[in-house]
C-alpha positions as a printed NumPy array, in Angstrom:
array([[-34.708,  -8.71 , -66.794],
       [-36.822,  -5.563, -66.943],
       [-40.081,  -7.657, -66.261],
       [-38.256,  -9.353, -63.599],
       [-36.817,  -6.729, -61.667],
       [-40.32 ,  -4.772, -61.925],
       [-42.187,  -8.385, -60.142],
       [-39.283,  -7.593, -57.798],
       [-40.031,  -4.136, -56.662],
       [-43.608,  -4.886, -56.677],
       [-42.966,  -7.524, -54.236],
       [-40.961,  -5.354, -52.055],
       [-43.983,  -2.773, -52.156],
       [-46.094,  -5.076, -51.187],
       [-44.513,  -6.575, -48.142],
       [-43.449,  -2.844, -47.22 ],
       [-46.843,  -2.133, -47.372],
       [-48.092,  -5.259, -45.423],
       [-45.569,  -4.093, -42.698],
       [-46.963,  -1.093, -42.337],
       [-50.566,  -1.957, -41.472],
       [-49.46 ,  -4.206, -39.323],
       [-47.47 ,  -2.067, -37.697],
       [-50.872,   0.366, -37.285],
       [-52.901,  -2.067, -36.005],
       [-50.895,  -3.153, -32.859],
       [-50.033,   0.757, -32.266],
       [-53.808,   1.188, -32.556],
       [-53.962,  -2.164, -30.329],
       [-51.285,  -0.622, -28.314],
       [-53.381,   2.788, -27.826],
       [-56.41 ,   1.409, -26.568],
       [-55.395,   0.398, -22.725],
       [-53.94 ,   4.02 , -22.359],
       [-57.719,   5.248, -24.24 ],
       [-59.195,   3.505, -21.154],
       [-57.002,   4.854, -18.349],
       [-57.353,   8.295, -19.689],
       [-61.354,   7.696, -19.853],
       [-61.058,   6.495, -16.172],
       [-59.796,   9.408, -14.577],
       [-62.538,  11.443, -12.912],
       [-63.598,  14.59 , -14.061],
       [-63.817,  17.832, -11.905],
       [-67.3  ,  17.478, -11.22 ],
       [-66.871,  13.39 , -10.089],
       [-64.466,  14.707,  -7.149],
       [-66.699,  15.96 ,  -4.624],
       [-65.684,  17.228,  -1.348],
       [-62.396,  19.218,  -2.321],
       [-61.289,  21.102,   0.419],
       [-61.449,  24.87 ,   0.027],
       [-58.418,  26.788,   1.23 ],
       [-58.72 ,  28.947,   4.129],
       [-59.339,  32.396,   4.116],
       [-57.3  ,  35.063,   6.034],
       [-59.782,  36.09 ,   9.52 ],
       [-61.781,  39.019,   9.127],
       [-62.838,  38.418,   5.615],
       [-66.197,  38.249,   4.307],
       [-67.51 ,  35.354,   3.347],
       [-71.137,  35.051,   1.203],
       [-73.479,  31.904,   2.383],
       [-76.743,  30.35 ,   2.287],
       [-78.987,  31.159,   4.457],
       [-80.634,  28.226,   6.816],
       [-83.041,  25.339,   4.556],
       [-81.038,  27.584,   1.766],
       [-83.153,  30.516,   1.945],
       [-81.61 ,  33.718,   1.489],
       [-78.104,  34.909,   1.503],
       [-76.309,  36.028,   4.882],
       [-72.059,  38.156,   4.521],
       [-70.766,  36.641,   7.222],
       [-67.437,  38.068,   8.4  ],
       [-65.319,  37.097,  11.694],
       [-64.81 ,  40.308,  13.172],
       [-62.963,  39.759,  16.76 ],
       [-61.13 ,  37.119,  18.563],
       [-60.435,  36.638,  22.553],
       [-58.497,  33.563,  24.27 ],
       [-58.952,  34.135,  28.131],
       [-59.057,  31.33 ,  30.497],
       [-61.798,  32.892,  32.501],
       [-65.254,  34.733,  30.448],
       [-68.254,  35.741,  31.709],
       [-68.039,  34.472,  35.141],
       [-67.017,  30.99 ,  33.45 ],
       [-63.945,  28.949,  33.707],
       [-62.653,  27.251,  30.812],
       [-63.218,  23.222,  31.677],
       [-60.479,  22.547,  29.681],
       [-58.031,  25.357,  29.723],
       [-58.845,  28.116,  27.204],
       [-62.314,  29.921,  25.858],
       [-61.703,  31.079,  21.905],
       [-64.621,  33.378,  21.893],
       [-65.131,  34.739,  18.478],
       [-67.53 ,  37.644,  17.392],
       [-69.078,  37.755,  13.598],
       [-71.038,  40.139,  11.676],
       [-74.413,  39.022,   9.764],
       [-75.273,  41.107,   7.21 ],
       [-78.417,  39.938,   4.993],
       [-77.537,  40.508,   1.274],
       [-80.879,  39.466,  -0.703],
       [-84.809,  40.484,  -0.474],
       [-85.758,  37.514,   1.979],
       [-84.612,  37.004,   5.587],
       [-81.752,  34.671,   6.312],
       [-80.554,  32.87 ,   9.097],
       [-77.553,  30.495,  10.659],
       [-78.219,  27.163,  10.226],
       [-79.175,  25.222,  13.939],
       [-76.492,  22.678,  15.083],
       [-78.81 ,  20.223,  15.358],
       [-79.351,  20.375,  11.796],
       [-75.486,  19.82 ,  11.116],
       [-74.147,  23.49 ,  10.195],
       [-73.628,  26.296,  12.237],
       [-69.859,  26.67 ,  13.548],
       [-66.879,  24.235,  14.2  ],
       [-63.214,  24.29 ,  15.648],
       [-60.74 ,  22.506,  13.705],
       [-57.812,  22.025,  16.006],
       [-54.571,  21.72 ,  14.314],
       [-54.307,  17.609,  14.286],
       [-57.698,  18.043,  12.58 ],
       [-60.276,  17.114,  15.552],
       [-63.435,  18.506,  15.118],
       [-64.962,  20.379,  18.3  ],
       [-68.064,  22.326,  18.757],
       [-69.7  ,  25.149,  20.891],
       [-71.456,  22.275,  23.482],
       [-68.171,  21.337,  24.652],
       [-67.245,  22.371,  28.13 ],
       [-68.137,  25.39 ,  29.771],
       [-68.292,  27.548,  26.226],
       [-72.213,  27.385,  25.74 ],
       [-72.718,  29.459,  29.419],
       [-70.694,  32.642,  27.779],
       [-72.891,  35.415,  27.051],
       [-72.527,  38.677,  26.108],
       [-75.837,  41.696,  25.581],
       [-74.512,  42.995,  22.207],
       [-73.929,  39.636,  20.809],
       [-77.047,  37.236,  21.88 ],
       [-78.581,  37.531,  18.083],
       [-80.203,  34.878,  16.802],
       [-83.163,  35.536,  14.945],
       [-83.324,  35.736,  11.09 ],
       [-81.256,  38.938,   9.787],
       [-84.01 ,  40.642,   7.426],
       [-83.405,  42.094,   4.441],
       [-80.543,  45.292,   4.43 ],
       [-79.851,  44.357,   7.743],
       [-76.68 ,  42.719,   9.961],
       [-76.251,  41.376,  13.722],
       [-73.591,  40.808,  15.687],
       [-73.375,  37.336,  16.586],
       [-70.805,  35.479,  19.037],
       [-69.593,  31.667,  19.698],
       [-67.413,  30.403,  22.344],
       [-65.058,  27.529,  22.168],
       [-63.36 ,  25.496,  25.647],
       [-60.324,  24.012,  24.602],
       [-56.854,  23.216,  25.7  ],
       [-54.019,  25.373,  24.456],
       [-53.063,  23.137,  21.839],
       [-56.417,  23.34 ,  20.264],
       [-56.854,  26.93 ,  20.673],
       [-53.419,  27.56 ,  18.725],
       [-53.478,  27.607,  15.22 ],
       [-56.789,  26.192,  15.145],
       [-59.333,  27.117,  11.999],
       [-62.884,  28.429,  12.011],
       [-65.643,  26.154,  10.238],
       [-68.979,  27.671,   9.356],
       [-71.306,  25.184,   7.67 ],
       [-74.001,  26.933,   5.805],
       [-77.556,  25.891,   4.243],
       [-76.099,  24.082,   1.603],
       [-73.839,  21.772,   3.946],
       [-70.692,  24.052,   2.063],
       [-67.665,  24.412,   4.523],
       [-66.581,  28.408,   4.697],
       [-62.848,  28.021,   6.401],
       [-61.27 ,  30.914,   8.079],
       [-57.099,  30.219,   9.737],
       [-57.538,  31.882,  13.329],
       [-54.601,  33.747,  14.608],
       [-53.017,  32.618,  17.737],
       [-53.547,  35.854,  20.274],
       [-56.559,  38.29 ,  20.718],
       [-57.374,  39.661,  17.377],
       [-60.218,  42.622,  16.138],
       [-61.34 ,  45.763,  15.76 ],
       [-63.076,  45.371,  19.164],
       [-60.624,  43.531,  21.314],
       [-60.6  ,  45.979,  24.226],
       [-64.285,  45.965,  24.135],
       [-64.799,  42.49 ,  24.246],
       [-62.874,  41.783,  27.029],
       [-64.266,  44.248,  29.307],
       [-67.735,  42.439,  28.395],
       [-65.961,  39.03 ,  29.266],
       [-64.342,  40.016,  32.532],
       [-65.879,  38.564,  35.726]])
């Protein structure tokens, strides 16, 4: 009886134990899809082109300098919506004209980037079209202190200016897009009135 029931329990062992691994290999089985989908999912640097939230206007921003040379602080300093500047009417209802400060922060010279290179500055309106400082009447605003453009050299800063011609519902909650040497997209959200240390200033220098 004793050898009998002792086969028995053996056999139960072994079938438990048979169980058991078979059980592991379809759970490793099981495993190995949700393995695959895990390795699938991209890592942070295969997601390029994250956008950057927007910083408040007025604040700093450091950038690289044109053909990435240098480093220029560039910081919105003043905006003015008038439907007349400079002698100019707006072609399509409403000039943003928005003053920034240049401030070279390393040993070598830096500059903006041209537009025909792709960088330089941008209007995102608020459905998201794209509109630049060619369109309408915007490129014939001038102003003395503001018509910069060389290179900023080393310790230095100018004060720089771009116009925008757009219709009110582009002007209005709109954001600023600077594009710098490296092709990276500095955002600033633009208030929706006449903002800046120097808006009285500014719009004596825009007046007709």
């Amino acid at each position: 009886m004793r050898i009998r029931a002792t086969a028995a329990t053996a056999a139960l062992l072994l079938a438990a134990l048979t169980a058991c691994g078979g059980s592991g290999d379809s759970s490793d089985t099981a495993d190995k899809p949700e393995a695959s989908v895990t390795d699938g999912v991209p890592t942070e640097a295969g997601t390029p082109g994250e956008v950057e939230k927007g910083m408040k206007f007025g604040t700093p921003a450091q950038t690289t300098g044109d053909g990435g040379t240098g480093v220029l602080e560039i910081t919105p300093d003043t905006v003015v919506f008038a439907k007349e500047a400079g002698g100019e009417t707006a072609a399509n209802g409403m000039f943003v004209v928005v003053t920034m400060k240049d401030k070279a922060m390393t040993a070598v010279a830096a500059d903006e980037p041209a537009p025909i290179s792709g960088g330089g500055w941008k209007w995102m309106a608020p459905d998201g079209e794209m509109i630049d400082t060619q369109v309408g009447n915007a490129f014939n605003i001038v102003v003395d202190k503001y018509n910069n453009a060389d290179p900023v050299q080393p310790g230095g800063y100018q004060w720089r200016l771009k116009a925008f011609d757009l219709t009110e519902a582009q002007a209005k909650g709109g954001t600023l897009i600077y594009i710098d040497g490296e092709e990276k997209a500095h955002r600033w959200e633009m208030p929706s009135a006449d903002s800046g240390p120097a808006v009285a200033e500014l719009k004596e220098q825009l007046a007709p």
